[in-house]
N, C-alpha and C positions, 0 to 999 in steps of 0.2 A: 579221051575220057574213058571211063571206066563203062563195062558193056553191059552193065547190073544196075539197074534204077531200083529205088529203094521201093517197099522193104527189102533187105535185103537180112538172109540168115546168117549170121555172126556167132561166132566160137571164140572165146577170150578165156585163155588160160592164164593162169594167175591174177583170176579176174578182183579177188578181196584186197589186193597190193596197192601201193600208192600210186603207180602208175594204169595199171589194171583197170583199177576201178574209177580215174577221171576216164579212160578210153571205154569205157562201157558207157558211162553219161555222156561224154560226146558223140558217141553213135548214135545212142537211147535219142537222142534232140533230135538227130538226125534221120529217126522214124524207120532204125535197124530192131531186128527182132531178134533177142541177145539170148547164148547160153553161157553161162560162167559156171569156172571151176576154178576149184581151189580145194587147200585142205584142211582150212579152219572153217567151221560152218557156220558159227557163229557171226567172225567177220564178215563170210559172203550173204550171209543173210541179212547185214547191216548196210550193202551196195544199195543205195536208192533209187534205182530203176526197176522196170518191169522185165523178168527175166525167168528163165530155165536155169536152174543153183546145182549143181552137184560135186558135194564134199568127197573130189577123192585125190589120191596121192598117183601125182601122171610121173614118176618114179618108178612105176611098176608097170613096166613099157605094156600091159595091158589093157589098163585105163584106157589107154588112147585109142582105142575102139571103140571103147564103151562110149565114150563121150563126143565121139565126130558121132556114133551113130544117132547119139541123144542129139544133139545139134540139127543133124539130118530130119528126127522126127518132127522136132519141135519147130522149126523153120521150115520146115516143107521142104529141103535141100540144104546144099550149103556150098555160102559164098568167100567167103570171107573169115580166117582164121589170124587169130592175134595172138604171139605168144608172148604175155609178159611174164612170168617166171623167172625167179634168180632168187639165187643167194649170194651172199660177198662174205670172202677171210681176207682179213689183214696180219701181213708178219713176212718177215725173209723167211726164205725159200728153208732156209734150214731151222730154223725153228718150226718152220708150221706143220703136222703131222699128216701124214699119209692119207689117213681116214676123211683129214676135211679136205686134202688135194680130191680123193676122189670123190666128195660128195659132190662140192664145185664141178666136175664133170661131166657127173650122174644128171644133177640137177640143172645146170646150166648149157652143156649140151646134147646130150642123149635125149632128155625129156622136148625140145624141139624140134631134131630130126625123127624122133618116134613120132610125134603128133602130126611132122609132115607128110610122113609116110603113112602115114595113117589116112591121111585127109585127102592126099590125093588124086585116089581113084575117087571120091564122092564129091570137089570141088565141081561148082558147075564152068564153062567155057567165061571168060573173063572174072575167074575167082579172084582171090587175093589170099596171098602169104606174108602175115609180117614179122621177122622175127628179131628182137631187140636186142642187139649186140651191145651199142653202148660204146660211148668218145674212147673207152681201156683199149678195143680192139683195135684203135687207128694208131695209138701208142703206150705200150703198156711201162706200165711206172713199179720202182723199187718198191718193195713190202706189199704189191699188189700182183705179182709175177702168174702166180698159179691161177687167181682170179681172171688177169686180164689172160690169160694162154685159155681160159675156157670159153670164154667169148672171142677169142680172138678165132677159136674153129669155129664158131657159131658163123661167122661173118665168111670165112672160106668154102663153109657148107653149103650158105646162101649163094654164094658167087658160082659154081655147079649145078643146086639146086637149080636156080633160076632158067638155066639153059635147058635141063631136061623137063622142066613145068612148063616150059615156053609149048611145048608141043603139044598141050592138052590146052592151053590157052588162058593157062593160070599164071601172073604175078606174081615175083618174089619181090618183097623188098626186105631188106636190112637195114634197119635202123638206127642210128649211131648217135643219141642225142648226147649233151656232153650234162654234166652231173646235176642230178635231177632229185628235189626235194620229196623224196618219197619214203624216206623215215629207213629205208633199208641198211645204209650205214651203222644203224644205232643196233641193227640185228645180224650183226656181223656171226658166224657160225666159230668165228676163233678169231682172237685177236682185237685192237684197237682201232677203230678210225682215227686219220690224223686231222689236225685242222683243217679245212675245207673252205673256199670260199662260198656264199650263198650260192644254189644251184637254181637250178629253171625249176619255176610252179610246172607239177604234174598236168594242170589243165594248161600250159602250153606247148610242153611237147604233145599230149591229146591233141589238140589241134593239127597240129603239121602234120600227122600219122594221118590224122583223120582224113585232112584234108589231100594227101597223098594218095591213100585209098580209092577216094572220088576221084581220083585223078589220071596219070598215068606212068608216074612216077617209080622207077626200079631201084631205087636205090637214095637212101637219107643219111647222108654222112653229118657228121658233128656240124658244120659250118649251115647246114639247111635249117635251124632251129632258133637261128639270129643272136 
């Protein structure tokens, strides 16, 4: 089991998102004492829990200081980081431009291993890292190519990462849930979503994560989410 009894200090980036923001209520029950971030502040101000907000763009791989150190204040330390951030394009590999391959990159991986690294040094001894890869990384699909190739380092990151966190005593997990109703689809940065079957409520991947967290779980592939 996890070596942090609650409360426990919690960092959720892309805490305003559809996924984010059930995992901020599912903690929040679970009597974690939350900072969120995100870059509409409106929305994060619309998360109904009790929490530390700050509207900034973890893009700018210097945020991510700013906000493990706000985390750190605000919780008294910190235990437990959650990265839900992403964006999605849809469209083949030649049609889709340059500029949204590299946002996909920027945003989907950089902005995670920035925050890991960031958080690091200040996790305490049985932290936790989660960082959500997504069922694209275990196989990635036509018109989703650049999409799933930026998740799919996220999931390789994690699989490294975890070895050398292992030695300060912090958890990595990667979590792979498979397509999940959190409106993201519909904010695609280029291109169409195709038809989809319905995906899993945001408050039950929340659970598994959560419940993982509390646990001692390394690792949440597409198949752990039922």
């Amino acid at each position: 089991m996890s070596e942090i009894a609650h409360p426990r200090s919690v960092l959720i980036a892309g805490g305003s998102g559809g996924l984010g923001a059930a995992i901020a209520s599912e903690l929040a029950a679970r009597g974690d004492v939350l900072t969120l971030v995100a870059r509409d502040a409106d929305r994060l101000g619309a998360v109904p829990v009790a929490a530390k907000r700050l509207a900034l763009d973890l893009r700018d791989p210097r945020n991510a200081d700013i906000v493990v150190e706000a985390a750190v204040d605000h919780g008294g330390g910190l235990d437990v980081v959650v990265n839900a951030v992403g964006v999605v394009a849809f469209g083949n590999v030649v049609d889709l431009s340059l500029d949204t391959m590299e946002e996909l990159f920027l945003t989907n991986t950089f902005v995670p291993i920035a925050l890991a690294k960031a958080a690091l040094t200040h996790l305490r001894p049985g932290g936790v890292i989660v960082n959500i890869s997504g069922v694209i990384a275990e196989q990635n699909l036509p018109g989703m190519a650049a999409y799933g190739a930026s998740k799919a380092a996220v999931a390789s990151f994690d699989e490294a990462l975890a070895r050398e966190a292992r030695r300060a005593k912090v958890r990595v997990i990667d979590a792979r849930p498979p397509h999940t109703e959190t409106g993201l689809a519909d904010r695609a940065i280029e291109g169409q979503a195709p038809r989809m079957p319905e995906g899993l409520s945001p408050e039950t991947v929340a659970k598994v994560i959560a419940e993982a967290i509390d646990g001692d779980v390394t690792d949440l592939p597409s198949r752990a989410f039922g």
